[in-house]
C-alpha positions as CSV (number, residue, x, y, z in Angstrom):
1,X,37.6,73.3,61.3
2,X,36.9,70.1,63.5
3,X,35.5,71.3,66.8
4,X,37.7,70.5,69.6
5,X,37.1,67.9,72.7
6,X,37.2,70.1,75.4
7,X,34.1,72.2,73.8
8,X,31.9,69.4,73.7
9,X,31.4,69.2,77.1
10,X,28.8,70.7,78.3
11,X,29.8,73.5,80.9
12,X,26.5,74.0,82.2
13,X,26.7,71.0,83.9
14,X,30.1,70.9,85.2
15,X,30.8,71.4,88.7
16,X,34.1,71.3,91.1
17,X,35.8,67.7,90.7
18,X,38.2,66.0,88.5
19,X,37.9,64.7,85.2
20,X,38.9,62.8,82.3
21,X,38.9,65.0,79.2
22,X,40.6,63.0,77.0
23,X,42.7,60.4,76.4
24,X,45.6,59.7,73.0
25,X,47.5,57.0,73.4
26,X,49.3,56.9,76.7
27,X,48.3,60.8,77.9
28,X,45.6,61.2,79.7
29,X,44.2,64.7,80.4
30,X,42.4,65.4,83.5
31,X,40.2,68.5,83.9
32,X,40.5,69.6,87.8
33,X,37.5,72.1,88.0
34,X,37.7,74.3,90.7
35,X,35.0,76.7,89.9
36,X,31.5,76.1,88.5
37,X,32.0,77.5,85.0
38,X,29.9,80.6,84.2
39,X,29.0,80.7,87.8
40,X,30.7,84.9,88.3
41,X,33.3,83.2,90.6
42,X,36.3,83.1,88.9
43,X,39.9,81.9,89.9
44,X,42.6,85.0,90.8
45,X,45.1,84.9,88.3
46,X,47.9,85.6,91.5
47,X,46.3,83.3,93.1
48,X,46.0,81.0,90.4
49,X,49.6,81.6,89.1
50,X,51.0,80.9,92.8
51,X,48.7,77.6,92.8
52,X,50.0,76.7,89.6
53,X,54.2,76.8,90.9
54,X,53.0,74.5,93.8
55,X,50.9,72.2,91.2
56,X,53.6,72.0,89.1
57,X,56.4,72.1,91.6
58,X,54.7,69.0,94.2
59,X,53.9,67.0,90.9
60,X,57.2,67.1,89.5
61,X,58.7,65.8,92.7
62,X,56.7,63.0,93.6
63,X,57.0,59.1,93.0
64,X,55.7,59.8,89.5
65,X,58.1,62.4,88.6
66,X,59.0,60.4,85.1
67,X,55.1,60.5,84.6
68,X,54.2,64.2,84.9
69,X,53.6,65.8,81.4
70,X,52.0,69.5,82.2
71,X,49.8,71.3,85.1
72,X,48.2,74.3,84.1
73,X,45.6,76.5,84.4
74,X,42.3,76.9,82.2
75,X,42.5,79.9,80.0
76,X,38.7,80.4,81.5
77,X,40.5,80.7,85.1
78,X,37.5,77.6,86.5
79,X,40.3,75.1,86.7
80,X,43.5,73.3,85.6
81,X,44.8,70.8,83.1
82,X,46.8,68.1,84.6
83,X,48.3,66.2,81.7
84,X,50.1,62.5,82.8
85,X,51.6,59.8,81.1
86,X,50.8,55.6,81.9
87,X,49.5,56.8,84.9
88,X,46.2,54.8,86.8
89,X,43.7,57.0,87.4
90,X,43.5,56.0,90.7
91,X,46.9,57.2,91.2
92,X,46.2,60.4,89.6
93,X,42.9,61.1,91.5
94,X,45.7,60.4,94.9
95,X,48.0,62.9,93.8
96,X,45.7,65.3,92.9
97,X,44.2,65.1,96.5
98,X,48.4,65.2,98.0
99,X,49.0,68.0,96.1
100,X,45.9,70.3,97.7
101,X,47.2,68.9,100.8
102,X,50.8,70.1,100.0
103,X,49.7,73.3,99.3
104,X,47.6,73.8,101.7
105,X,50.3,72.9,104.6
106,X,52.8,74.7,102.4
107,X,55.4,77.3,104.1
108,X,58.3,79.7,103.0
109,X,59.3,80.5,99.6
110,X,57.3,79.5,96.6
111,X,59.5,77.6,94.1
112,X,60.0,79.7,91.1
113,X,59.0,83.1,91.9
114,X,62.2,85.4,91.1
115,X,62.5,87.7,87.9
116,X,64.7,85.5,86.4
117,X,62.5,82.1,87.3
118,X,59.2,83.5,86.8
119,X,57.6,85.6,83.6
120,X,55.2,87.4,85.9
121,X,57.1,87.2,89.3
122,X,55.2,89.6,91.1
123,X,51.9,88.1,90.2
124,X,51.6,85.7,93.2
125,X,49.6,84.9,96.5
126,X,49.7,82.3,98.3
127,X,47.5,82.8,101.0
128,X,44.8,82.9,97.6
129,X,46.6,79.8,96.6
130,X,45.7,77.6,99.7
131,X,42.3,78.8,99.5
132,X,42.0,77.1,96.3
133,X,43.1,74.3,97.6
134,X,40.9,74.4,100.9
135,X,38.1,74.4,98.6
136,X,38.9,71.7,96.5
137,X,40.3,69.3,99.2
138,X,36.0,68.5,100.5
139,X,35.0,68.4,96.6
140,X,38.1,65.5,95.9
141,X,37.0,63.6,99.4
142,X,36.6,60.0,98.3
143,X,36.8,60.5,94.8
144,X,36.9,57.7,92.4
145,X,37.4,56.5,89.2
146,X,33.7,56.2,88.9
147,X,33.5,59.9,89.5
148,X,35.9,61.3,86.4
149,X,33.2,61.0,84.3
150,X,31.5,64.1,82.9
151,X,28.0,64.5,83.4
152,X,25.4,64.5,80.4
């Protein structure tokens, strides 16, 4: 079997940021790394599942709505996927960096959580949730398209 894209990167070199994994066509997949892979730190999956519902929820409401394809997190719990559609990467980078904000600041009753919204309902935190985000919003700082590259 071919090998896939996302294993050719080497993940000893990766560090917290955002970047283009791949591109087909008109979907481009960004890799938001949260964690340094292989690092012992891993992402909670409450915490991660609540971050996830706020990802996906903020995303899917913003001016590029139409745009949005998927946000999800990385089997390896280091990260998310954030898959868009015609979308500048500038813009993309901005959102990214709204939605940690959003979370961050966010209050009251995380979209999505009942028994009949949510596969895993009571698999959530949100105070773990922002703390992702609080450690992300530094590493995104002035990012720019420059900076979506992987390192080599």
């Amino acid at each position: 079997m071919k090998r896939i894209a996302s294993f050719e990167v080497n993940h000893d070199l990766l560090t917290p940021g955002m970047y283009t994994s791949r591109i087909d066509g008109d979907i481009t997949t960004y890799d938001v790394r949260m964690v340094t892979p292989n690092g012992g730190v891993y992402l909670e999956p409450a915490a991660s599942h609540t971050f996830e519902h706020l990802f996906a929820t903020y995303v899917r409401n913003s001016d590029f709505a139409d745009q949005i394809i998927y946000a999800g997190p990385m089997g390896c719990q280091t990260g998310f996927y954030f898959l868009v559609r015609d979308m500048k990467p500038s813009d993309a980078i901005r959102l990214v960096q709204e939605t940690m904000d959003f979370v961050i600041d966010f209050t009251g009753d995380v979209p999505g959580v009942s028994r009949i919204e949510c596969g895993n309902y009571l698999l959530h935190d949100l105070e773990g949730a922002k703390k992702i985000a609080r450690s992300m919003q530094p590493v995104l700082k002035g990012w720019t398209e420059a900076d979506l590259v992987y390192k080599k």
